[in-house]
C-alpha positions in Angstrom: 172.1 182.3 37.5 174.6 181.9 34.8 175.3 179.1 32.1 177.8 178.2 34.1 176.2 177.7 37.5 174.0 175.2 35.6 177.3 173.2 34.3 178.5 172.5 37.2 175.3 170.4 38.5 175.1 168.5 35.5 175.5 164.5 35.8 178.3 162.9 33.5 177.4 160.1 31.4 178.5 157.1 32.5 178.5 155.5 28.7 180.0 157.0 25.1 176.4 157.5 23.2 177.7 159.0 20.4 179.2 155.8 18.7 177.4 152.6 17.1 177.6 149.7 20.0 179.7 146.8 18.3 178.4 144.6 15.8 175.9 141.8 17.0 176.6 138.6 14.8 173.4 137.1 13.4 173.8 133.7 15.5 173.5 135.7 18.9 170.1 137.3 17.5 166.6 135.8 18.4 165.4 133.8 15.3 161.8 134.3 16.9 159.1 134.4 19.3 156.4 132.7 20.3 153.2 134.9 20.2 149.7 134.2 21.4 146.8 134.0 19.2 145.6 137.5 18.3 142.0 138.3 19.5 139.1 138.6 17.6 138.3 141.8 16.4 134.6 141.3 16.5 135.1 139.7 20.1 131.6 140.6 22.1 130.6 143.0 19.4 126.9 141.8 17.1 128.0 142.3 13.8 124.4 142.2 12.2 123.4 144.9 14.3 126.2 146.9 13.6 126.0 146.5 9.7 122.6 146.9 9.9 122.6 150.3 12.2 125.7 151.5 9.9 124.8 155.1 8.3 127.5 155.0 5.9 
């Protein structure tokens, strides 16, 4: 198989990806998001014991 046997199976792109898309004005942007809560990080976890078994 030559270079050239592998061109000719190749897909096109359907889109220019080697230019910037076009500016986004700041209005059009999301001024934020509602998140959740985080979780606790010592959710279902004894922290005595832990501190207490800790070799450090």
């Amino acid at each position: 198989m030559t270079a050239e046997d592998d061109r000719r199976g190749e897909v096109e792109p359907k889109q220019d990806y080697r230019s910037l898309p076009p500016v986004v004005r700041l209005d059009e942007t999301v001024a934020s998001v509602e998140s959740d809560v985080p979780p606790d990080p010592a959710a279902g976890r004894n922290v005595d014991q832990h501190r207490a078994l800790r070799d450090d």
